[in-house]
N, C-alpha and C positions, 0 to 999 in steps of 0.2 A: 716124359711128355715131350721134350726137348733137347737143344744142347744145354752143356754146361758150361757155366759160366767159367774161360780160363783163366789161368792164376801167372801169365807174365805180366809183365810191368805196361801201362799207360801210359802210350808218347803222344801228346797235344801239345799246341802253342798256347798260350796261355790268349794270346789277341785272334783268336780263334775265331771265324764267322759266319754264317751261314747268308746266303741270299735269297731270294725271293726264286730262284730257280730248284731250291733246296735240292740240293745235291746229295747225294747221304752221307757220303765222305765229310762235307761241310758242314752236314748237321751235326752228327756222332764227334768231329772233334769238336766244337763247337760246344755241345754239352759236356763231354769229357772237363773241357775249362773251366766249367760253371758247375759242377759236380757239389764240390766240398761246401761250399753257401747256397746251392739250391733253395733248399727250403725257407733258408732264414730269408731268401730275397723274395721268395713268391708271400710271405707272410707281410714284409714290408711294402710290397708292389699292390697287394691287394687291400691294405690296410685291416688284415685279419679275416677279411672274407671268404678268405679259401678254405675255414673252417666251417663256414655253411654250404659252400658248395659241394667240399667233397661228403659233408652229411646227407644233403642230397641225392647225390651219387648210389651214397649206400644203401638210401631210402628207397629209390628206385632198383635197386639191384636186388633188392631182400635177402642177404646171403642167408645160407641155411648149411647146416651140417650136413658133407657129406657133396656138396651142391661145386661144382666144376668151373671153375670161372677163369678168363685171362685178364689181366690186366696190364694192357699194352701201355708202352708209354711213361712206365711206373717210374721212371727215373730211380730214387734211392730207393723204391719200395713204402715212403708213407701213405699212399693209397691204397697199398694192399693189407698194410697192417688189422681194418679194420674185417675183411673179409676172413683173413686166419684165427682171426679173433673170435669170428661168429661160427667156428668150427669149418668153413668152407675150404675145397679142396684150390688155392687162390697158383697162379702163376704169373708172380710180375716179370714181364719180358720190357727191353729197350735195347733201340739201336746203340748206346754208346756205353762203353767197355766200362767208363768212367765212371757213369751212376751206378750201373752195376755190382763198382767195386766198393763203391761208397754204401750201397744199399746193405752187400754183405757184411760189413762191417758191424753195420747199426743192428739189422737183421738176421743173425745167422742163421735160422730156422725156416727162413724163406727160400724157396727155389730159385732162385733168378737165371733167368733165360734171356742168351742174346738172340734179336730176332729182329728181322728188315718184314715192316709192316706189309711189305708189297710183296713180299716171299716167306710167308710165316712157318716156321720150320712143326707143326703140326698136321695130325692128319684132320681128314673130314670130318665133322661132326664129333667135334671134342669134346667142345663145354658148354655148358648148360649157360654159361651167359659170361659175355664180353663187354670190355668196357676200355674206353682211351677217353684218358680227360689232358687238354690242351697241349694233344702230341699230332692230333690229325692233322693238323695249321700246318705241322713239320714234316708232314709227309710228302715225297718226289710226288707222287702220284695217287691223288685222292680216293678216283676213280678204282683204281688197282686195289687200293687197301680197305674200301668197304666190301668190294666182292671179296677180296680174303678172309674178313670178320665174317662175312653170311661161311662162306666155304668153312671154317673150323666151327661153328655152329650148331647145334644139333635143330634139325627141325621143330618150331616152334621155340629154341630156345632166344634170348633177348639180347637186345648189345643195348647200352649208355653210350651215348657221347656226351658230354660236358667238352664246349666250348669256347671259347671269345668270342662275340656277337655282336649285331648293332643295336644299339640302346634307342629305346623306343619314343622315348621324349626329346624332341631338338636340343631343347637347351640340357639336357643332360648329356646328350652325343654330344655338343658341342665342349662342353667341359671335360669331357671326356677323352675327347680327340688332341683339345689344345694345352689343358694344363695336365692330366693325369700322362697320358703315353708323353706329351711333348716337353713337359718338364717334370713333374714328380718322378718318374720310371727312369729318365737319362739321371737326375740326382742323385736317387736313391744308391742307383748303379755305379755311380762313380764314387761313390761313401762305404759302398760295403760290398761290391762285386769283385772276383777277381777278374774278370772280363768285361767291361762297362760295351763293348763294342757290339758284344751277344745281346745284348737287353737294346739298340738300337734296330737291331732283327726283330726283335719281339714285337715296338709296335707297328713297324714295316708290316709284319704278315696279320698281323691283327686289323689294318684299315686295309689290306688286300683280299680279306677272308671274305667268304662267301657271307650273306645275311640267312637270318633261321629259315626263311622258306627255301632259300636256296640250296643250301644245306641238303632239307628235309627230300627234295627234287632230287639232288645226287642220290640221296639214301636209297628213293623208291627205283630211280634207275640200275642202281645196283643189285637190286632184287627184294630187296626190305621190305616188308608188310606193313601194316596201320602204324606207319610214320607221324609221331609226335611230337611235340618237343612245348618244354616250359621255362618261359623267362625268367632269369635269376638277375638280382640287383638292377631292377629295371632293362634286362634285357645287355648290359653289360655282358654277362655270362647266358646262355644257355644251355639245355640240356636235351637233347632228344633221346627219344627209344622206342624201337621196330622191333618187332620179330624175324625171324628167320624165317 
């Protein structure tokens, strides 16, 4: 379905960063640094909730045997674990060599595909259903990379987004904004990241993100049908999903 993942060696800086212009150069090493603690830090950053989120995900997705699915974004591949599992044909792709290698690793039975969200190395009407969860944020070009999720597509089939979102309740965005991104997230990162300066991008682009309607408006301008989406943890997190 794609390229395959190469086998030289990973050169990043470990104070690696990405900006708010997301570069993809910047992004890719950027995550390459933050590879080998990924998970452990999104379990920590979330306080465990990333376990109902990506439940979600899959709830929403229904994999099924046999059933075509990308999952953009996959960094090490724990996302897709649950799609290979439910017999589904899964392909986790990311821009950075890094996760990739780290995924292989954990996963060898997984395909991992490197892929630029905004030039996705698939043809038309691939798979039966797409999904990126908290890799759109990171994309150069928003705009670019939902017309690519409809383009690999097959008519009528579905895409998930799972996102970072604006929490619905003042005083819960407000908590949100000032103690969880402005100090639990830089702590946590400095105690157990190898790159604490990537997790200050994190809530950079998380209080720059679109809000769900906003979102849902890029989706329908991209071409996406009956544009949805459901708030998780008070809207913290949400989740939308269109048809092709």
């Amino acid at each position: 379905m794609g390229k395959a993942v190469p086998r030289w060696p990973i050169v990043s800086k470990s104070d690696a960063r990405a900006t708010l212009a997301k570069r993809r150069v910047d992004v890719a090493a950027m995550f390459d640094g933050v590879a080998s603690r990924y998970d452990l830090m999104n379990g920590l950053m979330s306080g465990g909730q990333h376990l109902y989120w990506r439940h979600e995900v899959v709830k929403a997705i229904d994999p099924r045997p046999g059933m075509r699915i990308l999952d953009l974004a996959a960094g090490t591949g724990t996302s897709s674990r649950p799609f290979a599992d439910a017999g589904a044909l899964v392909v986790p792709a990311d821009l950075s060599f890094g996760m990739l290698a780290e995924g292989k690793k954990r996963w060898p039975d997984l395909g991992f595909v490197n892929a630029d969200a905004c030039d996705l190395p698939f043809a038309d009407a691939t798979f039966d259903a797409v999904t990126i969860s908290y890799g759109l944020r990171n994309v150069e070009h928003t705009d670019v990379a939902l017309r690519e999720l409809r383009r690999v597509t097959r008519p009528g089939g579905l895409v998930v987004i799972n996102e970072f979102s604006t929490p619905l309740w003042t005083p819960l965005a407000r908590v949100y904004r000032d103690v969880v991104l402005g100090r639990v997230i830089p702590a946590a990162a400095h105690a157990f990241s190898s790159n604490p300066d990537a997790y200050d991008y994190l809530a950079e682009s998380i209080l720059a993100w679109p809000d769900q309607r906003a979102l849902a408006d890029l989706m329908v301008a991209a071409g996406w049908r009956d544009v949805a989406w459901k708030n998780l943890s008070g809207g913290v997190v949400a989740l939308h999903r269109a048809r092709a």
